[in-house]
C-alpha positions as CSV (number, residue, x, y, z in Angstrom):
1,X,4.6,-54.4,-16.7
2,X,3.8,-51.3,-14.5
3,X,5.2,-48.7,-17.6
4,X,3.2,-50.9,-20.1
5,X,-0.4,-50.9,-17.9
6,X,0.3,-47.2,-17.7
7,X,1.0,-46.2,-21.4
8,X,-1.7,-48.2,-22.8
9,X,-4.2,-46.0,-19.8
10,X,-2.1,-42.9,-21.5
11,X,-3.9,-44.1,-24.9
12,X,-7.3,-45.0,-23.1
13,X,-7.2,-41.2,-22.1
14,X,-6.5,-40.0,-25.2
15,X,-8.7,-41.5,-27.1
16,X,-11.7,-41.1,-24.5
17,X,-11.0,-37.4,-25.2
18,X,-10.5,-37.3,-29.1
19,X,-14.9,-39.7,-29.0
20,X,-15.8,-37.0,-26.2
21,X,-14.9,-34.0,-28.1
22,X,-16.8,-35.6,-31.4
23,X,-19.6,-37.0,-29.5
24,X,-22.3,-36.1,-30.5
25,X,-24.8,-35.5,-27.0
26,X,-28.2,-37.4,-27.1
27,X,-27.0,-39.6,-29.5
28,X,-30.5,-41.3,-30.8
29,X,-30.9,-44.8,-29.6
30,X,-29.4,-47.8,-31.4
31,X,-33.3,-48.9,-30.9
32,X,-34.8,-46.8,-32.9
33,X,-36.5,-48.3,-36.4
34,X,-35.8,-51.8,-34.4
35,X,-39.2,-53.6,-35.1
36,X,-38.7,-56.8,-32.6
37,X,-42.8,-57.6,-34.0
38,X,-42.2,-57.6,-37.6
39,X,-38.4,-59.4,-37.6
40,X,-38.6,-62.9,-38.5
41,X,-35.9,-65.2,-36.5
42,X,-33.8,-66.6,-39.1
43,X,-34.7,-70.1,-41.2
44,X,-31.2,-71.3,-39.9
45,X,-31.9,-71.2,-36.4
46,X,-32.4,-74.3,-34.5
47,X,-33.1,-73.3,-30.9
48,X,-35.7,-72.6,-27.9
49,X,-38.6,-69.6,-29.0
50,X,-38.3,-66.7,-26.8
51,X,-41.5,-65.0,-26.3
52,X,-42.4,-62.0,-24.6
53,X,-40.9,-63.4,-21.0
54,X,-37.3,-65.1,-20.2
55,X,-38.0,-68.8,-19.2
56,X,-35.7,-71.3,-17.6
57,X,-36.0,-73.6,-20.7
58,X,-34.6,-70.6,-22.9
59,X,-31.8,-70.3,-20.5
60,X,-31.0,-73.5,-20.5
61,X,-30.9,-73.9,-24.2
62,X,-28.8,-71.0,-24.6
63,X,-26.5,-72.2,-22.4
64,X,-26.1,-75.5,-24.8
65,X,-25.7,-73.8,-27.5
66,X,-23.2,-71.4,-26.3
67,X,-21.1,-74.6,-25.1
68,X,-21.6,-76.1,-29.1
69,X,-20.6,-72.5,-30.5
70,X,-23.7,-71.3,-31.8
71,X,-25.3,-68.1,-31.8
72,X,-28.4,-66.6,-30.9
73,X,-30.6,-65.3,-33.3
74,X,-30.4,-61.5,-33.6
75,X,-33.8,-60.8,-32.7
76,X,-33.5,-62.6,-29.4
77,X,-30.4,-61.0,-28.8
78,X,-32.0,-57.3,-29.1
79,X,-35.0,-58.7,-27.0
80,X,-32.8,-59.5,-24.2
81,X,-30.7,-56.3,-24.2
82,X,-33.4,-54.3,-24.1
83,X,-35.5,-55.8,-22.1
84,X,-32.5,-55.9,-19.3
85,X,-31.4,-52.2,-20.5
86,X,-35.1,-51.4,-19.6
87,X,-34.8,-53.5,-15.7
88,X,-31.2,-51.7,-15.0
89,X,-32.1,-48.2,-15.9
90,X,-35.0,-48.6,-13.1
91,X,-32.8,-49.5,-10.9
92,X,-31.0,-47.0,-7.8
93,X,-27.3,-46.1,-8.9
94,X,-26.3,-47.8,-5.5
95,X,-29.3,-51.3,-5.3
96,X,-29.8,-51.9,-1.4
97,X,-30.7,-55.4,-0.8
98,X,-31.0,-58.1,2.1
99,X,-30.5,-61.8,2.3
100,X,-33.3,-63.6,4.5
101,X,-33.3,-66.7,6.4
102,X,-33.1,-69.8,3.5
103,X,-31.4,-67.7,0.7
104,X,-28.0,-67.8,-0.4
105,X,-26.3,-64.8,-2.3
106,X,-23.0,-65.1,-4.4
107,X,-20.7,-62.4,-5.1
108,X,-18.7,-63.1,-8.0
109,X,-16.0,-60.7,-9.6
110,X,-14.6,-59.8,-13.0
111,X,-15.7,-63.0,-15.6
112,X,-13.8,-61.4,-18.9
113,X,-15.4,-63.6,-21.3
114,X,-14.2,-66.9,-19.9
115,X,-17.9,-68.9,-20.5
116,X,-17.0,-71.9,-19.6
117,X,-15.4,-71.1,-16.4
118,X,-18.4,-69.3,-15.6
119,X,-20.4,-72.3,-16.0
120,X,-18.1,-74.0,-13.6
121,X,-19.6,-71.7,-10.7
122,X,-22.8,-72.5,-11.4
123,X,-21.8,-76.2,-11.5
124,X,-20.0,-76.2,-8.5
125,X,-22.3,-73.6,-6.8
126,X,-25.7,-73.8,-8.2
127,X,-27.3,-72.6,-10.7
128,X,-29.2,-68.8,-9.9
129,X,-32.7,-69.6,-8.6
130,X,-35.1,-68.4,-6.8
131,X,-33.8,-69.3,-3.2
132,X,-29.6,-68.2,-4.6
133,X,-29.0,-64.8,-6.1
134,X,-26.1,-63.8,-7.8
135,X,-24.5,-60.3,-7.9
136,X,-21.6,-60.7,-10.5
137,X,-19.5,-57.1,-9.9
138,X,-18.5,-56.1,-13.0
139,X,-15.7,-56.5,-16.0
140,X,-18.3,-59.7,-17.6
141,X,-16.9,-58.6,-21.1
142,X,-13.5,-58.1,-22.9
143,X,-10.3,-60.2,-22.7
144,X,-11.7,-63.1,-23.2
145,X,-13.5,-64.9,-26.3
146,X,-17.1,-65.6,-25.1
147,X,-17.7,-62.0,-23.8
148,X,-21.2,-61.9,-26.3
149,X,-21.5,-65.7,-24.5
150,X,-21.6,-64.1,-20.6
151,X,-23.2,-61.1,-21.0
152,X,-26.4,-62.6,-23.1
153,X,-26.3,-65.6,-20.4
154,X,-26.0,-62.9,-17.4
155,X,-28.9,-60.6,-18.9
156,X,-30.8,-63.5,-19.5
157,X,-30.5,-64.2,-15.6
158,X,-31.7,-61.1,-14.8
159,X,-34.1,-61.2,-17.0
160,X,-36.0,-64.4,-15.4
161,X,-35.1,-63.1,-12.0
162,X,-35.0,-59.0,-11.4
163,X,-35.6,-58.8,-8.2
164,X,-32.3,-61.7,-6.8
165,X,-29.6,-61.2,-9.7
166,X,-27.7,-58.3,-9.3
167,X,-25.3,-56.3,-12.0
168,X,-23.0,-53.9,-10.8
169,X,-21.2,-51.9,-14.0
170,X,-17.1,-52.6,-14.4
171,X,-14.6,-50.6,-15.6
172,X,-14.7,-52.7,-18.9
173,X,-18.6,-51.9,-19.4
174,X,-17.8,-49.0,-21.3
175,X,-16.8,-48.1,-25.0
176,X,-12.9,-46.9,-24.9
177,X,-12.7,-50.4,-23.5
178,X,-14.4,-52.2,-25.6
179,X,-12.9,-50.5,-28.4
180,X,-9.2,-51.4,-27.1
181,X,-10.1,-54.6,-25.3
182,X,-12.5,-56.7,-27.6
183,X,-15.8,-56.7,-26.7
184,X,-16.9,-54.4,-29.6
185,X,-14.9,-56.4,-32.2
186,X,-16.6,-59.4,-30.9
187,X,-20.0,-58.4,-31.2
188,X,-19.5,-57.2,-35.0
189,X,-18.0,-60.1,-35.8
190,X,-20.8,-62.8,-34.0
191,X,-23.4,-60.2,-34.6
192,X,-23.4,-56.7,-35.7
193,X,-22.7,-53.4,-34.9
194,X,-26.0,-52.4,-33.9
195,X,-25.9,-55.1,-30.9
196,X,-22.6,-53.8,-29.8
197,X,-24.2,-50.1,-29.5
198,X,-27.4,-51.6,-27.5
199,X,-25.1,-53.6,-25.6
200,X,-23.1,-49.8,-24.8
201,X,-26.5,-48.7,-23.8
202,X,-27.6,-50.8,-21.8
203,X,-24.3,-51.0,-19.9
204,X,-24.6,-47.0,-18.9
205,X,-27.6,-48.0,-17.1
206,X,-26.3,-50.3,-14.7
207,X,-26.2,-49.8,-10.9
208,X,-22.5,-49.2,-9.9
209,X,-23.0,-50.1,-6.4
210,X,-25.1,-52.8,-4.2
211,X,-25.5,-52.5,-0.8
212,X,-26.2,-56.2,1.1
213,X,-27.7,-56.3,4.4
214,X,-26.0,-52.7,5.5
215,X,-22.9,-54.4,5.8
216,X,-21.2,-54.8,2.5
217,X,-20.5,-52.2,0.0
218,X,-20.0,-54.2,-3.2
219,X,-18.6,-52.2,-6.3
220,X,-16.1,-52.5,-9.1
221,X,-13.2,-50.6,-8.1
222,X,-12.7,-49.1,-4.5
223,X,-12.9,-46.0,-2.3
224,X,-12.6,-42.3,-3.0
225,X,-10.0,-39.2,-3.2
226,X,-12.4,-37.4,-0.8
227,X,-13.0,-39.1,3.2
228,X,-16.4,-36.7,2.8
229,X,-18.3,-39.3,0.1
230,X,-20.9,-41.0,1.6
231,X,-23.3,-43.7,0.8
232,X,-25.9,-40.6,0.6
233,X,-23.7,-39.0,-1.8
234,X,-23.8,-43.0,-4.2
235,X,-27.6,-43.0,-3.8
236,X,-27.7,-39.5,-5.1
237,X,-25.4,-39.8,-8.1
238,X,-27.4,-39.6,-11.0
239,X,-25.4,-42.0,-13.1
240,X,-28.1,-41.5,-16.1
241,X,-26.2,-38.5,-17.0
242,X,-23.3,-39.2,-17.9
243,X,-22.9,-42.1,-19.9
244,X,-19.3,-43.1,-19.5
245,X,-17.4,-42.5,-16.1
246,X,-15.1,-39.7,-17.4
247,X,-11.6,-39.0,-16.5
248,X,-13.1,-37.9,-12.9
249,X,-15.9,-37.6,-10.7
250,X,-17.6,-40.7,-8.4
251,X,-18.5,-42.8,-11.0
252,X,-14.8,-43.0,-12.5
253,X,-13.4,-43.6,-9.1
254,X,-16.1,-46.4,-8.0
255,X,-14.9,-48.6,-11.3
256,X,-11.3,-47.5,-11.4
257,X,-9.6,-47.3,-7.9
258,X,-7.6,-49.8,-5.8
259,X,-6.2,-50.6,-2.8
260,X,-2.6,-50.1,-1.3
261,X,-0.7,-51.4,1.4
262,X,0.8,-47.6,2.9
263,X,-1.8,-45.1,4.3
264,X,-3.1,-42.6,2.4
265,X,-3.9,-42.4,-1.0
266,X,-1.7,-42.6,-3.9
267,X,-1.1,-42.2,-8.3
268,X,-2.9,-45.0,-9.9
269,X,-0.4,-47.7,-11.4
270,X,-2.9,-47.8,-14.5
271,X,-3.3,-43.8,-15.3
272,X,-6.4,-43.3,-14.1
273,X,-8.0,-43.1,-10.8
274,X,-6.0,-43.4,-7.8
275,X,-4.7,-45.9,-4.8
276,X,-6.3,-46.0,-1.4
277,X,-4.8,-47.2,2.1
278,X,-5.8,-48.8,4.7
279,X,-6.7,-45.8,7.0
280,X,-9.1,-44.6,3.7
281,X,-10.9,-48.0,4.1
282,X,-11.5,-47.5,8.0
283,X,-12.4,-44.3,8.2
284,X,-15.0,-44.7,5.0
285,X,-16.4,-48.4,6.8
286,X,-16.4,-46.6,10.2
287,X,-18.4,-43.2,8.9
288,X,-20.9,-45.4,7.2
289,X,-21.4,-48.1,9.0
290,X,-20.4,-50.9,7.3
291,X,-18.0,-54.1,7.8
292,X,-16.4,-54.2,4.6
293,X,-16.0,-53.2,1.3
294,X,-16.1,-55.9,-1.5
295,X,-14.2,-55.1,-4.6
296,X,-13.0,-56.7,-8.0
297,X,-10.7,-55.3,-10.8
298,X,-7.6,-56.8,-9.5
299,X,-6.2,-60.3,-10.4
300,X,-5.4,-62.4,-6.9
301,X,-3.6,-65.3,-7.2
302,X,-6.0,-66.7,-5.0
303,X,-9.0,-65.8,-6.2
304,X,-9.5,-63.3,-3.4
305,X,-7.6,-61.5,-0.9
306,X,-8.9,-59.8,2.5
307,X,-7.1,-56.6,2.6
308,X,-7.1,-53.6,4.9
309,X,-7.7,-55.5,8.6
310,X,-10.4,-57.5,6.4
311,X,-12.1,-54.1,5.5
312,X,-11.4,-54.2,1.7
313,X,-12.4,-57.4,-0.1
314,X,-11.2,-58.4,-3.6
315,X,-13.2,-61.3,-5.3
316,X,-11.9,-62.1,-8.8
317,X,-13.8,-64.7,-11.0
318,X,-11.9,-65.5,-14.0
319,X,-9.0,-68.2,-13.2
320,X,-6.4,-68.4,-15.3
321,X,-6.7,-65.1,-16.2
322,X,-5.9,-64.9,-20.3
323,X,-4.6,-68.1,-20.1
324,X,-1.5,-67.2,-18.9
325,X,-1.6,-65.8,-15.3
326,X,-2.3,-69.0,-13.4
327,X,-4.2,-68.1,-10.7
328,X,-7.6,-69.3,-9.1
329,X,-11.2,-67.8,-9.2
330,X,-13.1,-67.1,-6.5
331,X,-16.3,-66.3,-5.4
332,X,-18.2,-65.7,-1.6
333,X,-21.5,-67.0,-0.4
334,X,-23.4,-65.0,2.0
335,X,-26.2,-66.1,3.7
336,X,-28.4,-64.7,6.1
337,X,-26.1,-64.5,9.4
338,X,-24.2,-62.2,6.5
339,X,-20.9,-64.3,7.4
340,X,-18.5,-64.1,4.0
341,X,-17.7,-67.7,2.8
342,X,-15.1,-67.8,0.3
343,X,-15.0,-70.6,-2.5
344,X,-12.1,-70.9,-4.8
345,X,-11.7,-73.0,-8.1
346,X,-9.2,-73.8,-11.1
347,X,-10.4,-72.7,-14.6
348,X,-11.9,-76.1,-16.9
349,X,-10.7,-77.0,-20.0
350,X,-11.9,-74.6,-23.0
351,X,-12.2,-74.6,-26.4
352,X,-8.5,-73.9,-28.2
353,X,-9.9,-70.0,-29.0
354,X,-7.1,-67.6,-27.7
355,X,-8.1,-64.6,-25.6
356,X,-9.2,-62.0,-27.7
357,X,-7.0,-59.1,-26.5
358,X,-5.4,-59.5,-23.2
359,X,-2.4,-56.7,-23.9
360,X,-0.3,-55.8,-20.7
361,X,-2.8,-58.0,-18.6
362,X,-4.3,-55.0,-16.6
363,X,-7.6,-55.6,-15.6
C-alpha cells in the first residue's frame, strides 16, 4: 500500500507542476459577471428562502434535504460560498481563540464527504450553537459522495455563527486533489463548474491553524523540517499569497506532515512533506508553550490516538473510512478547564452510493 500511496503522490507532483507552469497568476474570479440580485432560484425548487443572512431554519432545511438527496438551488449555493469565502479571508492564517466558563468546543478531524456520519456528531453531540463551537480540521471534501453535502452544511455553520465555528484548510482543500480525488467531479456533476472554482477560492482563504486557549495547536498535518518555526512565524504567513501550498514552504508542511515513532525527522511515506518524531514534537510544544498539538490526516483505528508522550494528537472523523477500513470516528470536547475529552463512534447506515474515489486509501 506504501509504493501505491507514494506513486499516486509521484502523479499529484507532477501534475501540480504541469497547472503551475500553465497557470495563469491572478486568475480573474469565478465571481465575476455572477449577479446573485438578478438570478431567479429555479421553478423546481422546493425549499427554505435564503435571504441576505444564514438562519437556523435554512440550516435545518438543508440538512433534510441533503438526507432526501436533493440539491440546493445554485444561487443559494454561490451565496453561501461567498459569503463564507468573504468571513475566512478576514480571518488570521493561524485563528487564536478561547473557550469560557459554559461553552463547549469540538474538534473534529477529516469528514471526506461521509454526510451522514457527520450528522451522527451532531446527533450524538449537539448540534453547533451558540454555547458549542465546532472547529472541524480539515479534508471535509473528496473520497466520499456527499463532499458538495458537508462543505455547503459546514459553510452554512459558519455562516450563522463566525465568531464559534472554526475551519482550518486540509490537504484535500485544494485543486490537484480535487482533480484526482473527487470533489471537483462532484460539484460539476450536482452543480457546475463555476461552483467548483468558487468552492477553490474560497478554500485558499481558510485559516490553516487555530490556536485554543494557548494550549492547543490544531492544524491539518503536523510539525516542521525546521525546530526554528514558531507560532510568530504561522501568524505571519501570509497564506493570501499563494493559493495552493506548493511542493514546499509552511503552508505545505502544516497540511501535509505526520508523525513517527523514531526521533527525528524522516521521508514522507506519501511523497510529499516529511515525518516528524517525538523529540520534534517536544522541543516545538516546549519553545512555544503549548501542551499539545492536535492533528488529522491520518486514519486511527480508533478514531484518535495520543502520540508523542500525549504531545501530538490525531483526531480522525470519518468512521469507516471508504467503506472499507473499519475503523471508528472520533472527536474531542474541550471545555473551559481545557481538559481533552475524547468521544468515539461507529459510522450509520448510508445510502448504497459507493465512495467516489478512495484509490490507495491515503488520506
Amino acid at each position: 500500500m506504501a509504493k501505491s500511496q507514494f506513486e499516486v503522490s509521484q502523479k499529484l507532483v507532477k501534475r501540480d507542476a504541469f497547472l503551475k507552469a500553465i497557470e495563469v497568476e491572478d486568475t480573474p474570479s469565478a465571481a465575476i459577471g455572477l449577479d446573485l440580485d438578478s438570478m431567479q432560484v429555479g421553478s423546481g425548487y422546493d425549499g427554505a428562502e435564503l435571504g441576505d443572512e444564514m438562519t437556523q431554519e435554512f440550516i435545518d432545511d438543508m440538512i433534510e434535504r441533503f438526507k432526501k438527496g436533493k440539491k440546493l438551488d445554485k444561487k443559494y449555493v454561490y451565496k453561501i460560498i461567498l459569503a463564507v469565502k468573504d468571513i475566512v479571508y478576514k480571518e488570521s492564517t493561524m485563528v487564536e481563540m478561547k473557550v469560557i466558563d459554559k461553552r463547549k468546543l469540538t474538534v473534529c478531524g477529516d469528514t471526506h464527504g461521509q454526510f451522514f456520519d457527520l450528522l451522527e456528531i451532531f446527533k450524538r453531540n449537539g448540534f453547533p450553537s451558540e454555547d458549542h463551537g465546532y472547529l472541524f480540521n480539515g479534508d471535509f471534501v473528496d473520497r466520499g459522495s456527499w463532499s458538495c453535502e458537508i462543505a455547503l452544511l459546514l459553510y452554512a455553520y459558519k455562516w450563522l455563527r463566525p465568531d464559534f465555528f472554526f475551519l482550518n484548510r486540509g490537504n484535500h482543500e485544494t485543486d490537484d486533489m480535487n482533480r484526482v480525488y473527487g470533489f471537483e467531479g462532484e460539484c460539476k456533476a450536482k452543480y457546475n463548474e463555476r461552483v467548483f472554482k468558487l468552492f477553490s477560492e474560497s478554500f485558499s482563504a481558510l485559516p490553516l491553524a487555530t490556536l485554543i486557549g494557548d494550549k492547543y495547536l490544531v492544524l491539518h498535518g503536523g510539525l516542521f523540517s525546521d525546530d526554528k518555526v514558531t507560532l510568530d512565524d504561522i501568524r505571519k504567513l501570509d497564506r493570501h499569497k499563494q493559493r495552493q501550498p506548493g511542493q514546499s514552504g509552511l503552508m505545505m508542511e502544516m497540511l501535509w506532515t505526520d508523525p513517527q515513532t523514531a526521533p527525528g525527522r524522516g521521508p514522507s511515506k506519501r511523497g510529499v512533506g516529511l515525518q516528524f518524531g517525538p523529540d520534534v514534537t517536544k522541543r516545538f510544544c516546549d519553545k512555544n508553550g503549548l501542551d499539545a498539538i492536535i492533528r488529522s490526516h491520518e486514519v486511527r483505528m480508533e478514531g484518535y490516538e495520543a502520540e508523542h508522550d500525549s504531545k501530538c494528537i490525531t483526531v480522525f472523523s470519518a468512521p469507516n473510512y471508504c467503506d472499507s477500513t473499519g475503523n471508528k470516528g472520533a472527536y474531542i470536547n474541550i471545555e473551559s478547564d481545557y481538559k481533552l475529552q475524547y468521544q468515539k463512534f461507529d459510522a450509520v447506515p448510508h445510502p448504497d452510493i459507493k465512495p467516489m474515489v478512495c484509490r490507495a486509501l491515503s488520506v
